[in-house]
Phi, psi and omega in degrees: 000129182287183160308295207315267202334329193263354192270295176319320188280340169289302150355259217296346183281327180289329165312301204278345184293025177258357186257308176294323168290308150344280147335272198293338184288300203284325175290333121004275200268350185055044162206179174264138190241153179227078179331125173309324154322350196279318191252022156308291179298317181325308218266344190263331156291313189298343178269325171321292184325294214281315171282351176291327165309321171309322224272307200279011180033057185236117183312314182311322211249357201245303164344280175326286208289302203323309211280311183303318169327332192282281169338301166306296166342295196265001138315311193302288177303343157276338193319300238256330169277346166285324165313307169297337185265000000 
């Protein structure tokens, strides 16, 4: 298995662990949650992805991760300014 490939399976395995962190936080807490790791994981598989989408030049997949990155970011940053007030 080359980098890239191994760079894309990672991506995508730090993608579903944001489902699985998730997952175990609610069942957890019995109700549903979306843990600042969801979006940890969210921004750091989606930038993998996106660069492996860059590498392998497929416009779809580069959107996609591109527009989810935005999404994450500004989770965080609304996250992080309510913790300050």
């Amino acid at each position: 298995m080359n980098g890239w490939l191994l760079l894309g399976f990672s991506g995508q395995v730090c993608f579903f662990m944001r489902f699985l962190v998730q997952w175990v936080v609610s069942e957890r807490q019995k109700k549903s949650v979306i843990p600042i790791y969801f979006w940890y994981l969210s921004l750091a598989g989606g930038l993998m992805l996106l660069i492996y989408a860059i590498h392998i030049r497929d416009p779809v997949f580069i959107l996609g991760q591109s527009c989810g990155a935005f999404i994450y970011v500004r989770n965080l940053m609304f996250i992080y300014r309510e913790r300050r007030h």
